[in-house]
C-alpha positions as CSV (number, residue, x, y, z in Angstrom):
1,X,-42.7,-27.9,-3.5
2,X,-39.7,-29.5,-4.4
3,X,-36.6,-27.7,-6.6
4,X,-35.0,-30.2,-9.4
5,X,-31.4,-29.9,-9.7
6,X,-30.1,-28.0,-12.9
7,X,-28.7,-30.0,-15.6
8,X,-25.7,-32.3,-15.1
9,X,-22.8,-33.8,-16.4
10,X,-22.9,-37.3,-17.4
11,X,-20.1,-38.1,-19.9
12,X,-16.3,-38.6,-18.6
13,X,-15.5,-36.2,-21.5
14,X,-17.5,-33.4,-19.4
15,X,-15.3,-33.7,-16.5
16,X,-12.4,-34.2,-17.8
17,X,-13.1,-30.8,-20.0
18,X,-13.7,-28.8,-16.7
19,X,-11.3,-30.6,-14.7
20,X,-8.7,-29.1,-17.3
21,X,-10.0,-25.3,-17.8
22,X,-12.2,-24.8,-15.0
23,X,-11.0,-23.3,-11.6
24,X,-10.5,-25.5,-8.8
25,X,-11.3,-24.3,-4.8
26,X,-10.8,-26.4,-2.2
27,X,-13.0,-26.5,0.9
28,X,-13.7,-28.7,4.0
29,X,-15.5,-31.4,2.6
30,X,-15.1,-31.3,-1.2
31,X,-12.9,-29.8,-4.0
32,X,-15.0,-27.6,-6.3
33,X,-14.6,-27.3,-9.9
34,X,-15.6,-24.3,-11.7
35,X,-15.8,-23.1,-15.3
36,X,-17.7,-19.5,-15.6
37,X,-19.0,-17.6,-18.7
38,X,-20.5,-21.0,-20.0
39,X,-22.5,-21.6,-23.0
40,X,-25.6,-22.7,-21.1
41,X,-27.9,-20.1,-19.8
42,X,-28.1,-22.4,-16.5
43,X,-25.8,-24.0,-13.8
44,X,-24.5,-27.8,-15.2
45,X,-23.6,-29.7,-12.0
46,X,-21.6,-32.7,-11.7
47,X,-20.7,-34.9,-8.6
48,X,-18.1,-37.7,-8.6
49,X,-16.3,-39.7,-5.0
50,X,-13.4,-41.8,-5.7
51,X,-13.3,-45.3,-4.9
52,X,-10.4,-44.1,-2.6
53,X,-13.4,-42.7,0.0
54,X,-14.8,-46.1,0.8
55,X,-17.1,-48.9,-0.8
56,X,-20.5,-47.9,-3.0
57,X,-22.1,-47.8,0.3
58,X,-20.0,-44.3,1.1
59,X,-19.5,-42.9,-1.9
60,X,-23.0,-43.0,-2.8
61,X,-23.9,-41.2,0.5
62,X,-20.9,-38.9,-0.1
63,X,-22.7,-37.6,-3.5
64,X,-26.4,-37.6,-1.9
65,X,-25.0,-35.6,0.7
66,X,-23.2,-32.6,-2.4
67,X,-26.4,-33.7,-4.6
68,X,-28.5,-32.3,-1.5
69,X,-26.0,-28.9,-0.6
70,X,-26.2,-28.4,-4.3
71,X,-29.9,-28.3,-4.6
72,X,-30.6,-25.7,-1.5
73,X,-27.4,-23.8,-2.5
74,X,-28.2,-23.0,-5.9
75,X,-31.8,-22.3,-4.7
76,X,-31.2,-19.6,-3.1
77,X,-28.0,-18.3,-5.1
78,X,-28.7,-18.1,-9.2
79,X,-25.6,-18.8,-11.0
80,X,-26.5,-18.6,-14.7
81,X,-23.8,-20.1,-17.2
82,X,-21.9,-21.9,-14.4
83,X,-20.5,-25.5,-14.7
84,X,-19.6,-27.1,-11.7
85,X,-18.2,-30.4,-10.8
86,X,-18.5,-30.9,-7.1
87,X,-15.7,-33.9,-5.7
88,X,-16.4,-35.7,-2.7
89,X,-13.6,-36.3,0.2
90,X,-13.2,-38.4,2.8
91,X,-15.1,-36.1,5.6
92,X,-17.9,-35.4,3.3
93,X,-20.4,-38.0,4.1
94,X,-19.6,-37.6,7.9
95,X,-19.1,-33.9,8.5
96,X,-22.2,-31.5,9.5
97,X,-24.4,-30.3,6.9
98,X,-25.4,-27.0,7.7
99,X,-21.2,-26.5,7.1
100,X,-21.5,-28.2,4.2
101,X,-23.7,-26.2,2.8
102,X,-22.4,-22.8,4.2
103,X,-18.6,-24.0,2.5
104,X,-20.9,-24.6,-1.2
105,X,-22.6,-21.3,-0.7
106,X,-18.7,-19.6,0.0
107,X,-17.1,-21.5,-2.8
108,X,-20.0,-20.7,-5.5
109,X,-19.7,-16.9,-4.1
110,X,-15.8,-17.2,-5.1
111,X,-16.9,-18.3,-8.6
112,X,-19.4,-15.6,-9.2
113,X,-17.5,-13.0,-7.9
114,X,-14.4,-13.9,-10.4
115,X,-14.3,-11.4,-13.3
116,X,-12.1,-12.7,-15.5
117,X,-12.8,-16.4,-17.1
118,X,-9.6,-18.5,-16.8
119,X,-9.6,-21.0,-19.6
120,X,-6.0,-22.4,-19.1
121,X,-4.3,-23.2,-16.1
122,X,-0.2,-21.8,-16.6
C-alpha cells in the first residue's frame, strides 16, 4: 500500500510566507523550514533546489530524493498543523539516504518539540 504525500505548497507566495515567519534548521543535506500551530489540521509540504545545485537533471533528483524522506518520515511521525518547506543542497541528491532520512526525522522532532510558535524573526 502506498502513502500519498500531505498537501503541498505550490504558489511562490507560500514560500515566501514561511520562508519569512517560519523557523529555519539546518541539517546535512537540506535546510528545513518550519511554521507550527498552522491552520490546516495536516502537514503542508514544500520542496524547492536552486538552480545553483546543478541543471534540471539534479535538481529534480535532489527533490525526488526530500519528496521520498518526506513521505516515510511523516509516515511514521504525525505532525498535525505543520508547514514545512524542505530546501535542497548541493550533497542532497548524492549523500546516503538512510541519513537523509534519519536528519528529516531529527529536524521534524525539533519542530514538534518547540512550544512556543515564533511568528517573527527579531
Amino acid at each position: 500500500m502506498t502513502q500519498c504525500l500531505p498537501k503541498r505548497f505550490k504558489r511562490r507566495a507560500d514560500f515566501l510566507r514561511l520562508a519569512a515567519q517560519g523557523r529555519k534548521i539546518v541539517k546535512t543535506g537540506f535546510v528545513l523550514q518550519a511554521l507550527k500551530d498552522a491552520p490546516s489540521a495536516e502537514p503542508v509540504l514544500g520542496f524547492t533546489a536552486t538552480k545553483k545545485l546543478g541543471n534540471a537533471v539534479i535538481r529534480n533528483r535532489t527533490k525526488r530524493r526530500l519528496r521520498e524522506a518526506a513521505r516515510l518520515v511523516l509516515a511514521e511521525r504525525p505532525a498535525p498543523g505543520v508547514e514545512l518547506v524542505l530546501v535542497g543542497r548541493r550533497e542532497t541528491g548524492t549523500m546516503d539516504f538512510a541519513k537523509l532520512r534519519q536528519n528529516l526525522a531529527l529536524a521534524l522532532d525539533e519542530v514538534m518539540l518547540e512550544t512556543a510558535p515564533r511568528g517573527v524573526r527579531a
